[in-house]
N, C-alpha and C positions, 0 to 999 in steps of 0.2 A: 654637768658631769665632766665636761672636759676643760671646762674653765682653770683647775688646779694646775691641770697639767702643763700648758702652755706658757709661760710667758712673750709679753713682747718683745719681737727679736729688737727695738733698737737696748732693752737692757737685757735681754739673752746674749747676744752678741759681746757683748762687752764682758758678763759672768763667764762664757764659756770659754774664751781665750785665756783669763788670768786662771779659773783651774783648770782647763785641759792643758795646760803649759804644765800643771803637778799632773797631772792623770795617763791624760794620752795620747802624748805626741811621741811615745817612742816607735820608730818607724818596727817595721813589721824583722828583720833580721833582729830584734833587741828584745823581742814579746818568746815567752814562755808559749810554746805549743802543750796544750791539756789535751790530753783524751779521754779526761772523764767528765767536765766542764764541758756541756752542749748548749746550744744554743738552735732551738729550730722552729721552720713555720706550719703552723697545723695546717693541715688538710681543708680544705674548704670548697661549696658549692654553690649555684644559683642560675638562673635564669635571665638575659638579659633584659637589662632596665632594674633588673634588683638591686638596691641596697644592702650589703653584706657587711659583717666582722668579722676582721683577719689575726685569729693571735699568734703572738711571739711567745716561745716556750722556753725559760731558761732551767738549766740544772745548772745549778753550784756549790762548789765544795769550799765556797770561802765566803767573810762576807763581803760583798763589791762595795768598794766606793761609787765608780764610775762604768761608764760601758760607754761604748758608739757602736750603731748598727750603720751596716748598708745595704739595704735592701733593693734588690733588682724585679722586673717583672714586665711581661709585654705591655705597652702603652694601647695596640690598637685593641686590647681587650677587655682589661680592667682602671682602675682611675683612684687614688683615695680623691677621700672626700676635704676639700683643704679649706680655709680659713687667709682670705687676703689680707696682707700689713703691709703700709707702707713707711719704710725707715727711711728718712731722709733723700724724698723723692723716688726712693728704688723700691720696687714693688715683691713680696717674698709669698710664699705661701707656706703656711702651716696645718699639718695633718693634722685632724681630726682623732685623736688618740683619750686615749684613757691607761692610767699607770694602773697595775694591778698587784706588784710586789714592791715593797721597798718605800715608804709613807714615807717619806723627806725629799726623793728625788725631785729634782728641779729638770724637765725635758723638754729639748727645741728640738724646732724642727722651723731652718730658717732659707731654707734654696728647696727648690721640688725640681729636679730635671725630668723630661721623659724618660721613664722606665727605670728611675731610682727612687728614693726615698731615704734620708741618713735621720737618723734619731740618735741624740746623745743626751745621757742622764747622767746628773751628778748630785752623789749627797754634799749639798750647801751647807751641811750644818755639822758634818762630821761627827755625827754622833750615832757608834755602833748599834745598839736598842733598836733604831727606829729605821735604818739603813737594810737593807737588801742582802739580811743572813741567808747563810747556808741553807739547802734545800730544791726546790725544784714545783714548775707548775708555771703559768701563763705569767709572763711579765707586764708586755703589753698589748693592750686591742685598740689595732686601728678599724676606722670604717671605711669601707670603698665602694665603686661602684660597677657592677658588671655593664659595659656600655651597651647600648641597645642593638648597635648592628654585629654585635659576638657572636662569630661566630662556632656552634657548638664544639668544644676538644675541652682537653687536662693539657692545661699551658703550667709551667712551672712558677714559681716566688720564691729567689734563695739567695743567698746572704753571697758577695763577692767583696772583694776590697778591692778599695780606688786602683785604678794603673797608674796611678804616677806617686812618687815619694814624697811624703815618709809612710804612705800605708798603711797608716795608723788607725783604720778603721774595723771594725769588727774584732772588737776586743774591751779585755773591760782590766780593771785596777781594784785591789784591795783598798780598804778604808784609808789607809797609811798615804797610796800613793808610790809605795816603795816594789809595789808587782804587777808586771802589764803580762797578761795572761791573752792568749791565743786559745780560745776554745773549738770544738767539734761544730762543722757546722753543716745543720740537716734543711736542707731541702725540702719545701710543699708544695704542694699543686691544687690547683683551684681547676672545677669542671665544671667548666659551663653547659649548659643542659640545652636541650633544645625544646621549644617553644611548645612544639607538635612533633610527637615521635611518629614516623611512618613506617616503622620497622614493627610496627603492634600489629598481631597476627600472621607474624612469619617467625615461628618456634624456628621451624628447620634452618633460618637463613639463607633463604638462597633467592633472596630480593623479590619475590612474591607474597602476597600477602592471602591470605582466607582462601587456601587449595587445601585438594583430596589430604598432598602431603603434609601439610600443616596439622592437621585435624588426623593423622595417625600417628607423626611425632607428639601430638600432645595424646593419647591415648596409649603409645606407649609408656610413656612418661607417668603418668597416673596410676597407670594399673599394673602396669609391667617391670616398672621399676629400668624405663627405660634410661635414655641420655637426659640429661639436663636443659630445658631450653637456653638457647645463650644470651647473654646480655650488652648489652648495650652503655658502656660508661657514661653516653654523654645527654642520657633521657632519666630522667629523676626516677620512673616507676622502668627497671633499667630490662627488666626479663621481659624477652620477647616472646613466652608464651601470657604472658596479662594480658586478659580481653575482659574480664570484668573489671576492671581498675579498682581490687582491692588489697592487694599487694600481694595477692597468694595468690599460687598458679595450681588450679586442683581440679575438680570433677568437675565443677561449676564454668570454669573456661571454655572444656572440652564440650558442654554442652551448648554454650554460649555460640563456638563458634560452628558447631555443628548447626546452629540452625542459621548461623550467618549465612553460611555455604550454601545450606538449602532453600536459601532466599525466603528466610521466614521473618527476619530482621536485618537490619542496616547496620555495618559498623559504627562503634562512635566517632561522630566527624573531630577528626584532630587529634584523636587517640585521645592513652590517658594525659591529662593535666596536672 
């Protein structure tokens, strides 16, 4: 699947210099700011030790020749999944990507530092038809890996350009090579979930779990058309009135833990999963 997309950087390396020298090396005071050209990272989740895909979302009002991303993200929590080359002694890593708009793009990806990732694509072949028209929808899917000691939050993934000149990153060029465009750029977040939520059984939140008060906020709630139990961002089944771990919180919990309470049955060890 991902074989297309890659090439080896010792001739990536060599393609990418002769056209981004036409594409896009114009430092960042010489690029056109859009704000309707967006560029953003979908929302995503998992569990650590999961394997996940992350995509890139582009709208555009023109058709691109070329683009570079730079994408930023915590290292102690997430990881793409990369591809070791070695060129000429030196050792590079390449992500783990798949193209998803634009069937001609040629895309490296030939340095990985912690907590970046640069992607740049270019149409080799210069021909509009087959190049990365106007429109909008996921460009590309990298894979990554949620590392195993993650700990549970919504950590960001968002596009930043180099600090040092010419800046010429996060931004893309029409077919021609004659427009370096500055697009919108949005922000994602990835939630890592926790393992074992221990917040299952405490509707009311107040760090207790299976009390009198629990089991009257879920009764009001049911029948009363009480408060909402509140949630929890970073546990995948996220309402903390779920005691049957069926994704609905209704009659069947309140009885559930009515007979928790009454020590008629045991919670589930490790909540839901």
């Amino acid at each position: 699947m991902f074989g297309r997309l890659f090439h080896k950087c010792g001739v990536a390396v060599l393609l990418l210099f002769g056209l981004l020298g036409l594409f896009l090396v114009p430092p960042a005071n010489s690029q056109t700011p859009s704000d309707v050209d967006t560029i953003r990272v979908l929302d995503q989740a998992g569990f650590p030790g999961d394997t996940v895909t992350i995509d890139l979302y582009l709208r555009n009002t023109f058709t691109v020749g070329a683009y570079s991303l730079r994408l930023c993200y915590n290292p102690d929590l997430l990881a793409p999944l990369t591809d070791v080359v070695i060129v000429g002694g030196h050792q590079y890593y390449q992500v783990k990507a798949e193209q998803l708009r634009g069937t001609v793009f040629e895309t490296f990806k030939c340095m990985k530092l912690p907590g970046e990732v640069k992607i740049t694509a270019v149409d080799d072949q210069f021909v509009a038809d087959t190049a990365l028209t106007s429109g909008s929808g996921a460009v590309v899917r990298m894979r990554w890996r949620v590392l195993p000691g993650a700990i549970p939050r919504t950590t960001p993934i968002f596009f930043e350009n180099d600090p040092f000149y010419p800046q010429s990153w996060n931004t893309m060029s029409d077919l021609a090579g004659m427009q370096s465009v500055r697009p919108v750029f949005a922000q994602g977040t990835f939630t890592i979930y926790a393992a074992a939520c221990s917040w299952q059984g405490d509707p009311n939140n107040n760090g207790l779990a299976y009390e009198i008060g629990d089991l009257v906020f879920l009764i009001n709630y049911a029948f009363a058309g009480g408060a909402v139990p509140q949630k929890d961002p970073t546990c995948a089944r996220a309402n903390r009135g779920e005691i049957t771990c069926d994704d609905v919180v209704n009659v069947f919990d309140v009885v559930k833990m009515s007979e928790i309470i009454g020590g008629l049955r045991q919670p589930d060890i490790g909540g839901c999963q």
